[in-house]
GUZAKE-261303 format. One record per residue: residue number from 1; residue in three letters; y, z, x of N, C-alpha, C, CB in turn. Coordinates in steps of 0.2 Angstrom, whole numbers, plus 2048, in hexadecimal, padded with zeros to 3 digits. Glycine has a CB too. Example, Ala and Ser with C-alpha at 12.3 -4.5 7.8 and 13.67 -1.06 7.14 Angstrom:
BEGIN
1, ALA, 7E4, 827, 842, 7EA, 827, 83E, 7F0, 827, 842, 7EA, 82D, 839;
2, SER, 7F5, 823, 840, 7FB, 824, 844, 800, 827, 840, 7FD, 81D, 846;
# end
This chain:
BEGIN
1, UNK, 819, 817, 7D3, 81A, 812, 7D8, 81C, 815, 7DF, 820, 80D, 7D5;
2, UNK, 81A, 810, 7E5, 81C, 814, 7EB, 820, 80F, 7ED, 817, 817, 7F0;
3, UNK, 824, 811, 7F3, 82A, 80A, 7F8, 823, 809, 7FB, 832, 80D, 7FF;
4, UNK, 826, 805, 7FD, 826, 7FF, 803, 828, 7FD, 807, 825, 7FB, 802;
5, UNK, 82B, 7FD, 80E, 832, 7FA, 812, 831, 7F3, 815, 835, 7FE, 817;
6, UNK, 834, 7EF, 811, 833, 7EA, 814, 83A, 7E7, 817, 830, 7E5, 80F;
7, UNK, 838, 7E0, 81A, 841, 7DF, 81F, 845, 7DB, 81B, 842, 7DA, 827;
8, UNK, 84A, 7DF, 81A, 851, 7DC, 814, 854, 7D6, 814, 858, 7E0, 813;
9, UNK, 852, 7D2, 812, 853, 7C8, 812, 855, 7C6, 80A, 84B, 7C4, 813;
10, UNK, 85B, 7C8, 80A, 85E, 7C8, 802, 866, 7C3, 802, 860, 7D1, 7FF;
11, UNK, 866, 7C0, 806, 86D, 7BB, 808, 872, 7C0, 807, 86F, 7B4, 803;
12, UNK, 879, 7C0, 803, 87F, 7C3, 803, 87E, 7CB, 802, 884, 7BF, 7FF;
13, UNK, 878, 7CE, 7FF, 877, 7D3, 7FF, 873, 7D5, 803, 876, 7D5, 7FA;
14, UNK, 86F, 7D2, 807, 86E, 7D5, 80D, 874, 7D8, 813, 86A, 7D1, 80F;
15, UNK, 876, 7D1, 813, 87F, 7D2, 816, 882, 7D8, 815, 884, 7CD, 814;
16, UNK, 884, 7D9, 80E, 888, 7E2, 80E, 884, 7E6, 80E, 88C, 7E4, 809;
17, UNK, 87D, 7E4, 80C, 879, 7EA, 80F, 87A, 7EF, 816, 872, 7E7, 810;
18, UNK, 87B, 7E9, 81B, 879, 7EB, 821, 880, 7EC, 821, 876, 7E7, 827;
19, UNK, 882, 7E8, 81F, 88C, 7EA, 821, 88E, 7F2, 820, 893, 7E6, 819;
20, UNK, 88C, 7F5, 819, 88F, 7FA, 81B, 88A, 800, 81D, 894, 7FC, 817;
21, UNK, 883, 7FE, 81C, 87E, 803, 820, 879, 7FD, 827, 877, 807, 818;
22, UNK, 87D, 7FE, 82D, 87C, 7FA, 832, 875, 7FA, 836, 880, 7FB, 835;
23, UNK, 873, 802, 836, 86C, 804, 83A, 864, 800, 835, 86C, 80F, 83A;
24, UNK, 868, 801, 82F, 862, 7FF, 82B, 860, 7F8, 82C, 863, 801, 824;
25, UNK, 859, 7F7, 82D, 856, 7F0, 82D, 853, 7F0, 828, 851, 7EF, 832;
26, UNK, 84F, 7F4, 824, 84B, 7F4, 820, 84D, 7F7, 81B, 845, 7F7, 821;
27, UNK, 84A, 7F6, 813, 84E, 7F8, 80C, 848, 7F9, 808, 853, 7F1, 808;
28, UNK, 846, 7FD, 807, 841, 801, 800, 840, 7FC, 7FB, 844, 809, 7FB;
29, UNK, 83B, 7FC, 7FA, 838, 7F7, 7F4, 835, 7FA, 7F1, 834, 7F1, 7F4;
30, UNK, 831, 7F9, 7EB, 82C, 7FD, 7E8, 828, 7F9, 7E8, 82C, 801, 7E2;
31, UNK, 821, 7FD, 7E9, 81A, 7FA, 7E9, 816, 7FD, 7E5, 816, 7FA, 7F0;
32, UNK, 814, 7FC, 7E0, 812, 7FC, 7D9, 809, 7FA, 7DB, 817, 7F4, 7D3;
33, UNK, 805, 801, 7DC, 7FF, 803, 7DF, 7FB, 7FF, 7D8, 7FF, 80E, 7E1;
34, UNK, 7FD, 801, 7D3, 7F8, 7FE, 7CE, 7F9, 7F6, 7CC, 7F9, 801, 7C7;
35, UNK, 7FE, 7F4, 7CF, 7FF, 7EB, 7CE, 7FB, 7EB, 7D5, 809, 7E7, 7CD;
36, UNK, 7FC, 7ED, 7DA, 7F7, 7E8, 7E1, 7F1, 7EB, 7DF, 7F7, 7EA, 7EA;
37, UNK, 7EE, 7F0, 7DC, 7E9, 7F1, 7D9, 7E4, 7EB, 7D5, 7EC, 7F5, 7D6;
38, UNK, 7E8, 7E9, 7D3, 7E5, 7E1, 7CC, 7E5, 7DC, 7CF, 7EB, 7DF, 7C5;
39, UNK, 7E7, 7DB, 7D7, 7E5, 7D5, 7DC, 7E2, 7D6, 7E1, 7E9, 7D3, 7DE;
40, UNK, 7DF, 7DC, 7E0, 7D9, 7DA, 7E6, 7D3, 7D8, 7E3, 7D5, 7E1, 7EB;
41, UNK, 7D0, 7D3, 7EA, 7CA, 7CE, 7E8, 7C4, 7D4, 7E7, 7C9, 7C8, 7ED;
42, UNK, 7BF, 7D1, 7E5, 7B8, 7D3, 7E3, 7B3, 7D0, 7EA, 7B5, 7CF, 7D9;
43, UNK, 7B8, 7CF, 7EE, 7B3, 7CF, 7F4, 7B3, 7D5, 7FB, 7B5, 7C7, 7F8;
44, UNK, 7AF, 7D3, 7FD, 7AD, 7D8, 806, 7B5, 7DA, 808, 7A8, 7D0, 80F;
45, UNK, 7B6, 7DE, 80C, 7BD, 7E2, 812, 7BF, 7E6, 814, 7C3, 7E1, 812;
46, UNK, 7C3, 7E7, 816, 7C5, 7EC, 81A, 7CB, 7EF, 815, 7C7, 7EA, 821;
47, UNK, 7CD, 7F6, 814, 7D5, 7F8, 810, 7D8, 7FC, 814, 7D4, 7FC, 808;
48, UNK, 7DE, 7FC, 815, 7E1, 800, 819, 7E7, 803, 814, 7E3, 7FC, 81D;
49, UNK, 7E6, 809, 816, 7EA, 80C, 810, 7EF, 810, 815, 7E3, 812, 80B;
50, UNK, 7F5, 80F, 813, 7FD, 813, 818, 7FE, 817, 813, 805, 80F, 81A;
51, UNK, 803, 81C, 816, 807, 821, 815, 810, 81E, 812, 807, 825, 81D;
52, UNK, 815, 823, 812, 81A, 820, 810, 81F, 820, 815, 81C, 823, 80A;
53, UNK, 81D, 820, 81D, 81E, 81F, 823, 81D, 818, 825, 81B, 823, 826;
54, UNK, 819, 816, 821, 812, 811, 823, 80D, 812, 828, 814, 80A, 826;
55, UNK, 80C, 819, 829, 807, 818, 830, 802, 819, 82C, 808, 81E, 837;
56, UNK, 7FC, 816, 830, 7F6, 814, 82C, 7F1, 81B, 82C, 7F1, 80E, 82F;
57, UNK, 7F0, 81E, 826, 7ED, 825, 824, 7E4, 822, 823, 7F1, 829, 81A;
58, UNK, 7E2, 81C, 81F, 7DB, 81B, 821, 7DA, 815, 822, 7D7, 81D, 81D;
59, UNK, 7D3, 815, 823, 7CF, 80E, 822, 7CA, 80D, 822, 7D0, 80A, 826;
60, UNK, 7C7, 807, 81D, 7C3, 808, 81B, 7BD, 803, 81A, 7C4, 80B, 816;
61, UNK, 7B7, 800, 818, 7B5, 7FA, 817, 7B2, 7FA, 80F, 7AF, 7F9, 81E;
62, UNK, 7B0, 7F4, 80E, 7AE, 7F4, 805, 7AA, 7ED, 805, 7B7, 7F4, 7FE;
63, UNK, 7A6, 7EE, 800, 7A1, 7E5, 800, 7A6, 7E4, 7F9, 795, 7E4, 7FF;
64, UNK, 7A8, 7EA, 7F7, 7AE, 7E7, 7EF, 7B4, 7EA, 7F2, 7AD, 7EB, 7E4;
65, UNK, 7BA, 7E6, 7F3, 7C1, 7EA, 7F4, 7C2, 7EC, 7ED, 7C8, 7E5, 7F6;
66, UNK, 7C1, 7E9, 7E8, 7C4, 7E9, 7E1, 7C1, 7F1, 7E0, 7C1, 7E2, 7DA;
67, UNK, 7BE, 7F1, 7E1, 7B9, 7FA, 7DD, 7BC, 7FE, 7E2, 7AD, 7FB, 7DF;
68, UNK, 7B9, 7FA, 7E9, 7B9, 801, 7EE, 7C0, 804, 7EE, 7B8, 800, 7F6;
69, UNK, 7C6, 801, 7EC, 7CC, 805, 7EE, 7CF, 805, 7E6, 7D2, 802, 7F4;
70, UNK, 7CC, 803, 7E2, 7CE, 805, 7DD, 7CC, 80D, 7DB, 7CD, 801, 7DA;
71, UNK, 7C6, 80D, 7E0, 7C2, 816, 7DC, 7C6, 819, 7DD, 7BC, 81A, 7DF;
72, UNK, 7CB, 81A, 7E3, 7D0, 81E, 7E7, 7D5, 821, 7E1, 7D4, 81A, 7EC;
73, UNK, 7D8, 81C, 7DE, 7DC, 81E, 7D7, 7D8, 81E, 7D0, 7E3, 819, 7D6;
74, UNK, 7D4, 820, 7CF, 7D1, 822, 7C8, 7D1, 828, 7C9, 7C9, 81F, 7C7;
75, UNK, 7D5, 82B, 7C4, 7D3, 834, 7C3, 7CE, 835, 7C2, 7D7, 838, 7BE;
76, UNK, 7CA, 831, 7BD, 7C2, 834, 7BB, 7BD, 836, 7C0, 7BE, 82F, 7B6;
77, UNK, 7C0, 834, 7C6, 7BC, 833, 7CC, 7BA, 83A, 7D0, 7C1, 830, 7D1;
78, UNK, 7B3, 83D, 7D0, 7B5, 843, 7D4, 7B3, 841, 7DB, 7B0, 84A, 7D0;
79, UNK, 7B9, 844, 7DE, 7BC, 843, 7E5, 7BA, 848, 7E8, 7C4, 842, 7E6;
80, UNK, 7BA, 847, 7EF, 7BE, 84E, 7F5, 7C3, 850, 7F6, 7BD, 84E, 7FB;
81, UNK, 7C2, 856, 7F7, 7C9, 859, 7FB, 7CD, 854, 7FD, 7C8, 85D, 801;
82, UNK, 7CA, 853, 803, 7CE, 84D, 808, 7CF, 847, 806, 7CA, 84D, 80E;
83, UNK, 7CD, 845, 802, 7CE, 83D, 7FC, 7D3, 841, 7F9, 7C6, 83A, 7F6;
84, UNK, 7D2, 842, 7F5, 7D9, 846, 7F0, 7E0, 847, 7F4, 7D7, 84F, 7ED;
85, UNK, 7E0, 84A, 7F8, 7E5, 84B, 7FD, 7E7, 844, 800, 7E1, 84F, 803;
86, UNK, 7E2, 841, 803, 7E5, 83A, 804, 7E8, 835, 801, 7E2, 837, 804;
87, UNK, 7E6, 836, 7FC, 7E8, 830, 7F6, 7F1, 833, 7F2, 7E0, 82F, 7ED;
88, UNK, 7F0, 839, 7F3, 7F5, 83A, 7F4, 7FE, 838, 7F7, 7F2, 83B, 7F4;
89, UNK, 7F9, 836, 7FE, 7FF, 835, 804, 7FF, 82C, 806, 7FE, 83A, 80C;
90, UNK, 7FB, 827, 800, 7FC, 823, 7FF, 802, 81F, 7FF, 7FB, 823, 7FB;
91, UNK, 805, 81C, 800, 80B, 818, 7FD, 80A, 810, 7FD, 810, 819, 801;
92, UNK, 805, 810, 801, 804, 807, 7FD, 7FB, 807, 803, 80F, 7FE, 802;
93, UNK, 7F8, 7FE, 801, 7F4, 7FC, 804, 7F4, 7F6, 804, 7EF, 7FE, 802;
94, UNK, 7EF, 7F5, 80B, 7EE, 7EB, 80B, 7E8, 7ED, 80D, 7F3, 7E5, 812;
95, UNK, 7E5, 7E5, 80D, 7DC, 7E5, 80F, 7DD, 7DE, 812, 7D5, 7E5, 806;
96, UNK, 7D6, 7DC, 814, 7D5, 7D7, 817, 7CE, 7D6, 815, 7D6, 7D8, 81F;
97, UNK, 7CD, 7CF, 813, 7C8, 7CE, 80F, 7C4, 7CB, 814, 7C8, 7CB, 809;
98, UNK, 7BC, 7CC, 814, 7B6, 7CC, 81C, 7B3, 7C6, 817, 7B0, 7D5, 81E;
99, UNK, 7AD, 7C4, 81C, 7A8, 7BF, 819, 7A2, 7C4, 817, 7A4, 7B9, 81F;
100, UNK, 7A3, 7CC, 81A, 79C, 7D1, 818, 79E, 7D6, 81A, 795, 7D0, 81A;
# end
């Protein structure tokens, strides 16, 4: 599983969150690559795939999101260098589903 940071909105534990770590906005979640995996649609988009920065490492287009970024994490897959490497420095993805 990788984090994720999202903005901490947890009522009284958010409150001592920040209470006694004050700089922090954001709190580590995990993002469970193989559970968003089982919800992408079988239609046309775009995938954007981040780091564990968030800064965006690729992007890509697919007429199947469900295939195209699932090929990324199939080991049986033979990859490139530079795919292997990649998927690597993963930590999470979104897509945006197109008309084509």
């Amino acid at each position: 599983m990788k984090k994720k940071s999202v903005i901490l909105d947890t009522g009284i534990a958010g409150f001592f969150f920040v209470l006694f770590f004050p700089a922090a906005r954001e709190v580590s979640i995990l993002f469970d690559i193989q559970e968003e995996l089982k919800k992408l649609p079988a239609k046309p988009g775009v995938y954007i795939m981040h780091d564990d920065r968030d800064a965006i490492i690729y992007v890509g287009k697919a007429i199947s999101l469900k295939n195209r970024v699932r090929q990324y994490f199939q080991s049986s897959r033979n990859k490139g260098v530079k795919i292997e490497q990649m998927v690597t420095r993963i930590a999470r993805f979104e897509y945006i589903v197109t008309d084509s």
